[in-house]
VOGU-3710 file (C-alpha; in Angstrom, 3 decimals, decimal comma):
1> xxxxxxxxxx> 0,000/0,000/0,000  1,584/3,201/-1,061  2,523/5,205/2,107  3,094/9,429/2,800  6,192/10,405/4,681  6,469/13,443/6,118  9,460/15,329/5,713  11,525/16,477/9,014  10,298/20,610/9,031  12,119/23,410/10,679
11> xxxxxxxxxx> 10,062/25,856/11,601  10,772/29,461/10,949  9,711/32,900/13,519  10,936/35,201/9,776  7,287/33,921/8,100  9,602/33,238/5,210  9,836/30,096/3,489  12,458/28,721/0,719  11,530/29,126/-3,073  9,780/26,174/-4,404
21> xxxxxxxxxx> 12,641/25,278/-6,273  14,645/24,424/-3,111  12,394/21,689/-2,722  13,203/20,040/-5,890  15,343/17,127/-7,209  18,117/15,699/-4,397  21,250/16,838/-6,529  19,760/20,113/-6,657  19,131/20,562/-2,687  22,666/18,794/-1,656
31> xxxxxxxxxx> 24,546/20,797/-4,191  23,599/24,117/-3,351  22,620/23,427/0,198  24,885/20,746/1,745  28,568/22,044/2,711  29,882/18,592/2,014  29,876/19,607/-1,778  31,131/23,798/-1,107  34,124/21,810/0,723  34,758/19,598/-1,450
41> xxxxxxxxxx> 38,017/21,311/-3,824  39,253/22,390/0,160  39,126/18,972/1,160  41,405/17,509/-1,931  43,600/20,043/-1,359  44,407/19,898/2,043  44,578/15,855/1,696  46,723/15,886/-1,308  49,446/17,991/0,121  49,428/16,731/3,583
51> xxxxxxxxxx> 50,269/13,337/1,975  52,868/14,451/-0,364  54,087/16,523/2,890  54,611/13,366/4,156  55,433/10,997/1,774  58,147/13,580/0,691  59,881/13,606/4,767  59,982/9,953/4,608  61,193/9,820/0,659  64,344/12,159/1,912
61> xxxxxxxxxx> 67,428/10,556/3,633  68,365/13,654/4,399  65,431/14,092/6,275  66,461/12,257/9,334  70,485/12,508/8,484  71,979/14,490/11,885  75,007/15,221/9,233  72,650/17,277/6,629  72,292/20,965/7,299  68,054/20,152/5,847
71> xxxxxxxxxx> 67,506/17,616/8,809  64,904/17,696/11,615  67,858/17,734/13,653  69,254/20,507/12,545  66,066/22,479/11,615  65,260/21,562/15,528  68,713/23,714/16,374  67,663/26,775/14,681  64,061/26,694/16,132  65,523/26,094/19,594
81> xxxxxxxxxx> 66,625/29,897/19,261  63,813/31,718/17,431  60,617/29,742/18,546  58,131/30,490/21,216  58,271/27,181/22,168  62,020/26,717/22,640  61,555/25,021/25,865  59,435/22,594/24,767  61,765/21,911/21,972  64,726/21,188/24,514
91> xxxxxxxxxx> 62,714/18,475/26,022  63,006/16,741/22,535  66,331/17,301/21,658  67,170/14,222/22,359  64,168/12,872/20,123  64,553/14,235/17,070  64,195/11,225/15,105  61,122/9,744/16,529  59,787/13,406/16,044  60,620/13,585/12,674
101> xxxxxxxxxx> 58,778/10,262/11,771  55,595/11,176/13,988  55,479/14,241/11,929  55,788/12,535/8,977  53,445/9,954/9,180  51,094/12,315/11,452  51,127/14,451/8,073  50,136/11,318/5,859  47,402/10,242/8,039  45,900/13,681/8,324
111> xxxxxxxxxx> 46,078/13,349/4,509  44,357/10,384/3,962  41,775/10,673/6,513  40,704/14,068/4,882  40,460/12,726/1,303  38,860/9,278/2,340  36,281/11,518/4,426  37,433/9,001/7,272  37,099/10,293/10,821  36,857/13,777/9,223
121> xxxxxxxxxx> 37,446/15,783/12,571  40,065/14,256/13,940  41,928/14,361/10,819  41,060/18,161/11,092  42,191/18,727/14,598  44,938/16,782/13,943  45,777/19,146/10,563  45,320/22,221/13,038  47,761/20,680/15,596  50,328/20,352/12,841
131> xxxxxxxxxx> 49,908/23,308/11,317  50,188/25,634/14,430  53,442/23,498/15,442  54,780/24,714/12,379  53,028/28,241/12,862  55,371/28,414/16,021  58,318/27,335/14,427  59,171/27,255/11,436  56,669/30,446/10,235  57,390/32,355/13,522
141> xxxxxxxxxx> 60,046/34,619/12,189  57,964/35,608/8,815  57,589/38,927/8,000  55,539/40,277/7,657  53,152/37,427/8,917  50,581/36,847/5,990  53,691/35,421/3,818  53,616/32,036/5,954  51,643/29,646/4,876  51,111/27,642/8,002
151> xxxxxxxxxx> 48,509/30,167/9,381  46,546/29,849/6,742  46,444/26,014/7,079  45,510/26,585/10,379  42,551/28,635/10,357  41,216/26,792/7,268  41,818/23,293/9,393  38,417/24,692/11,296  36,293/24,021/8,496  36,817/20,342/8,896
161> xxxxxxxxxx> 36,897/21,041/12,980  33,050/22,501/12,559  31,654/20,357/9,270  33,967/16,902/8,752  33,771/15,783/5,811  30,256/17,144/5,404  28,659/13,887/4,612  29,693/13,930/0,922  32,037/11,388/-1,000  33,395/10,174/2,276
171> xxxxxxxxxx> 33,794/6,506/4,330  31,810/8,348/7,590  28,702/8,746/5,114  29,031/5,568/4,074  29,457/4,043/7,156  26,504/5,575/8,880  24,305/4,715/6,233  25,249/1,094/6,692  24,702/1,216/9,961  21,085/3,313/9,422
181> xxxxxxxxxx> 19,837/0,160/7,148  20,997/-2,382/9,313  18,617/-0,847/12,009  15,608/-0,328/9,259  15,812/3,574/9,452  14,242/5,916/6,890  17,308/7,688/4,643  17,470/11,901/5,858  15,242/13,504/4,150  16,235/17,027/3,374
191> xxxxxxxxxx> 15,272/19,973/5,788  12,378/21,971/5,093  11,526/25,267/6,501  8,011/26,646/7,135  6,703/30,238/8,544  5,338/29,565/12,388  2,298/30,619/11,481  1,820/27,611/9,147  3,443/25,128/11,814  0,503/26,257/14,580
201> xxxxxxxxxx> -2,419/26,189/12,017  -0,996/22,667/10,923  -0,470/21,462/15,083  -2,912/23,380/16,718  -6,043/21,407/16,643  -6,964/20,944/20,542  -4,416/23,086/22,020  -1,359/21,005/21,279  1,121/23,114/19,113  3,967/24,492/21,762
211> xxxxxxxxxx> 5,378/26,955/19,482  6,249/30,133/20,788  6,673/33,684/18,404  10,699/32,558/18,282  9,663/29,753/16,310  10,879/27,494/19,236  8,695/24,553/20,596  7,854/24,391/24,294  6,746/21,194/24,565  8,836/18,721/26,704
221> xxxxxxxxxx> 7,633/15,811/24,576  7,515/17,427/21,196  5,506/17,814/18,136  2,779/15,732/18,616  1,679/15,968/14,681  5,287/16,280/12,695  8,049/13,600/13,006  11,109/14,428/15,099  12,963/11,813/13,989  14,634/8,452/15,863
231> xxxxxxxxxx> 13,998/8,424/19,871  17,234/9,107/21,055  18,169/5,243/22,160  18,210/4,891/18,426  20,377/7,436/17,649  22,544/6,413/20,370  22,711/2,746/18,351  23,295/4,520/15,340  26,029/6,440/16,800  27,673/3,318/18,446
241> xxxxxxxxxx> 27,875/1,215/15,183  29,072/4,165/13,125  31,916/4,485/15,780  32,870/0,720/16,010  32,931/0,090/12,079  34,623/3,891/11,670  37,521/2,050/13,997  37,700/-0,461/11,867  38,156/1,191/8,360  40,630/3,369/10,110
251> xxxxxxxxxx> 42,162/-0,023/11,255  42,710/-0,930/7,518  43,398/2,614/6,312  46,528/2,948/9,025  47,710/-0,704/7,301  47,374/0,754/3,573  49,279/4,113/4,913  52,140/2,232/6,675  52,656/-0,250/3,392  52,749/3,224/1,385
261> xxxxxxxxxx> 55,430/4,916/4,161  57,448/2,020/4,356  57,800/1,243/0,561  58,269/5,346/0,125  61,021/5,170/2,576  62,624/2,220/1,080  62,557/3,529/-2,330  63,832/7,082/-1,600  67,126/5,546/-0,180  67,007/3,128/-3,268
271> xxxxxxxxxx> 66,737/5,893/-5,622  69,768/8,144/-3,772  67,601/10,905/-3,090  69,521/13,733/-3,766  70,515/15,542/-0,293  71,388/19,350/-0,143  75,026/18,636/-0,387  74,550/17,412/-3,987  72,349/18,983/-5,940  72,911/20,275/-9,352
281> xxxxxxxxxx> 72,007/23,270/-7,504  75,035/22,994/-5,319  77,157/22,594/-8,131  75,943/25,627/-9,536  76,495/27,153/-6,321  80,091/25,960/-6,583  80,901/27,629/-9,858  79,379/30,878/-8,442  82,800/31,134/-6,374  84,973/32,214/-9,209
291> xxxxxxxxxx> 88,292/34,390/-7,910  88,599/37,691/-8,970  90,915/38,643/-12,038  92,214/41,394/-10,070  92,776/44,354/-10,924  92,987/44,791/-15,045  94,309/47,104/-17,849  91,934/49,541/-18,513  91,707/49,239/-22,417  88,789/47,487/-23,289
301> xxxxxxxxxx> 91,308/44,493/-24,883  92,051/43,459/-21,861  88,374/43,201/-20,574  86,548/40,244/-20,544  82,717/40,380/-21,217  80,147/41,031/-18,600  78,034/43,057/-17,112  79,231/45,718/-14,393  77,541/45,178/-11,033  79,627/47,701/-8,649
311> xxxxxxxxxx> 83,346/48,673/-8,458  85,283/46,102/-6,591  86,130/49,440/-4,012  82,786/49,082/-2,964  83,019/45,389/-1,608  85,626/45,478/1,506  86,566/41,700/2,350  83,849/40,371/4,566  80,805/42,435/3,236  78,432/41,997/0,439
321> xxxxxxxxxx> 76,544/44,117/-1,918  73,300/43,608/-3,992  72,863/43,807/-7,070  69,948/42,724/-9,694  70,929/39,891/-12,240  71,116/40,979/-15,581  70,418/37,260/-16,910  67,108/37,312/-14,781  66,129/40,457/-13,484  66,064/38,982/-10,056
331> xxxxxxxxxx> 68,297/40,183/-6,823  71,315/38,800/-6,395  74,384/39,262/-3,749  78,238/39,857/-4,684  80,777/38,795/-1,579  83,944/39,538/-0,578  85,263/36,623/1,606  88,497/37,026/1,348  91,751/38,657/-0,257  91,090/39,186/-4,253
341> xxxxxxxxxx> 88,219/36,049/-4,288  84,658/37,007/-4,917  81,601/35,257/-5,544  78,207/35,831/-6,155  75,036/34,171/-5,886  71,177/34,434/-6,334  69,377/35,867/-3,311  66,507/34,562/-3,573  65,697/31,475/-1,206  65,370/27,880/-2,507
351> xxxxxxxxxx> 62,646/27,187/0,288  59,830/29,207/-0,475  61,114/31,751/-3,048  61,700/34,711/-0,141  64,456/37,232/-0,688  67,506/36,762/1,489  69,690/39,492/3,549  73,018/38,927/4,374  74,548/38,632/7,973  78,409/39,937/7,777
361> xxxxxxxxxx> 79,044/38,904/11,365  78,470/35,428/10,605  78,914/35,795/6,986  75,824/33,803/6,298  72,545/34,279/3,740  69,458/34,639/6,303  65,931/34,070/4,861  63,219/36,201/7,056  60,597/33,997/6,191  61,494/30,545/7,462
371> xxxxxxxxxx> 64,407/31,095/9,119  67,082/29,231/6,124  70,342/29,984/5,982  73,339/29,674/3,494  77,192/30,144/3,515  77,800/33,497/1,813  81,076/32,274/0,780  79,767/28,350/-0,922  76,134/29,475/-0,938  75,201/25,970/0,733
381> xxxxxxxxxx> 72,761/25,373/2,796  73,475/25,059/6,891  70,526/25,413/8,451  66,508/25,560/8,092  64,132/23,985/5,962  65,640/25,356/2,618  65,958/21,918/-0,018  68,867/23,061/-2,322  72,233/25,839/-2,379  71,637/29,311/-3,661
391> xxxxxxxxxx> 71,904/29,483/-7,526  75,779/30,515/-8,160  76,543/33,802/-10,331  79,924/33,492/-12,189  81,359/36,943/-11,165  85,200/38,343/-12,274  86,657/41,721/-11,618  87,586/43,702/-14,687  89,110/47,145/-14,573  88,726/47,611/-11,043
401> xxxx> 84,930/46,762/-11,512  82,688/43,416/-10,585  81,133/41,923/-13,674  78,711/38,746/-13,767
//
């Protein structure tokens, strides 16, 4: 015998209802209705790079080498002196290797739990607890603050705090669908909003209808006349079995994610991931340290081609001066290290593209965003989260001038 369901009904104090066209096909309601779908590009995103994030750590021998200036050993050095959280950084000093790994593999499973829509929250607060980490270390120093990336993570992270995975395209949905057939519920029917005056002319026959002018129901029991929806034992047993079967896709999804570390790992060191040390950008860095010609003849015979950057006056031994690249329009820095040796190299960081100053005292390349930092007299890397050497600039002195 065919049968009429009513539809779950929110009442509304405003007196205004939705179009009629909000109540039309399913598509039509969940796509412009349901966050789950608004979220959706957000939610790829912020899976797909936490697990290349991750994947990429454990892909890197470098990574966890205490001998490469790019390791979570010696990023952990640096921090110890800029961060906020120095302290707590002392206390795992000693543990930078097991920290590095948690990070890494705390980094794929926030990944995969946001684009498998499994566990959606905690794979948010767990994104958020990440991100601030690196909010309060490796961002700290950026300046000015809105160039880090890391706080944006973070406050985006609350989307997936507030919604999950908004019950679309994920293993929760699924899940709690299963679990809503196995106990011979009705599927959610989509929200429908009606003025308050309709909702008392529809409950008020004898007195019944609670509803107050806020649109909010008095009674203790509820709507006699519209459906409110499982008692809440029910939901309680939907709830239960969600959890329990959630537990154990997560169960098979930690498996799958360790297989993928472990043969990542493996096949990084198989593959001689390149470490900082040697890079083709290193080598290019190397070349960059050319020794001055000295001073020349001034007749133009006895010049060699280039482009003049600054009289060689204007570089005492132990300083630097910038100068913009002619072959790329982009700033560079000319040294003076030592005696009638100079070398020059690109100034612009191989971490996140920032523009580095240079630190005479310690004659060292200093990157304000992330806190890198390169010898001004090799350009390699010794510290901070910067992947490759600074891009080397031959550079001669001609006539008493520099010329790259």
């Amino acid at each position: 015998m065919p049968t009429t369901r009513l539809l779950p009904v929110v009442p509304s104090s405003s007196g205004a209802a939705f179009p009629p066209w909000v109540l039309g096909p399913r598509w039509r309601d969940e796509g412009l209705r349901q966050p789950g779908w608004l979220i959706l590009p957000l939610r790829a995103f912020l899976g797909v790079t936490f697990v290349f994030a991750g994947l990429q750590k454990l892909a890197n021998p470098a990574y966890l080498d205490p001998t490469s200036p790019t390791s979570v050993q010696a990023q952990t050095r640096i921090f110890q002196r800029t961060s906020p959280i120095a302290a707590l950084l002392d206390l795992t000093a000693h543990h930078t290797v097991v920290v590095g790994i948690l990070i890494a593999v705390g980094e794929l499973a926030v990944g995969l739990g946001t684009l498998l829509g499994l566990w959606a929250r905690v794979a948010g607060i767990g994104g958020a607890l990440l991100s601030l980490t690196f909010l309060l270390t490796v961002s700290w120093n950026t300046t000015p603050y809105y160039y880090g990336s890391d706080i944006v993570f973070l406050f985006t992270w609350s989307v997936f705090i507030g919604f999950g995975a908004g019950g679309v395209l994920s293993v929760d949905g699924w899940l709690r669908d299963r679990a809503r057939r196995d106990l011979r519920l009705p599927a959610p029917a989509a929200a429908v909003t009606l003025a308050a005056a309709t909702v008392r002319q529809l409950c008020s026959a004898g007195g019944k209808c609670g509803l107050d002018g806020d649109g909010v129901c008095r009674r203790r029991s509820g709507c006699p006349t519209l459906p409110s929806g499982p008692s809440p034992r029910v939901r309680g047993e939907l709830d239960r079995r969600t959890l329990l079967r959630g537990g154990q896709a997560a169960a098979v999804a930690a498996a799958a994610g360790g297989l993928l570390a472990a043969v990542t790992a493996a096949g990084g060191r198989l593959a001689g991931h390149p470490r900082a040390s040697a890079t083709p950008a290193g080598r290019r860095a190397s070349s960059g340290a050319a020794r001055g010609s000295g001073p020349a003849p001034t007749s133009s015979a006895g010049r060699r081609p280039g482009t003049t950057i600054a009289a060689a006056s204007r570089v005492p031994v132990g300083q630097a001066v910038q100068f913009t690249d002619p072959a790329s329009g982009r700033p560079a820095w000319v040294v003076h290290p030592s005696g009638r040796m100079y070398v020059a190299f690109s100034a612009i960081c191989t971490h996140a593209g920032c523009t580095v100053g240079f630190d005479g005292a310690s004659m060292q390349f200093v990157c304000p965003c992330h806190g890198a930092t390169y010898d001004a007299r090799t350009g390699q890397v010794t510290g901070g989260p910067a992947p490759s050497p600074l891009a080397g600039i031959p550079v001669h002195v001609s006539a008493g001038e520099l010329q790259v």
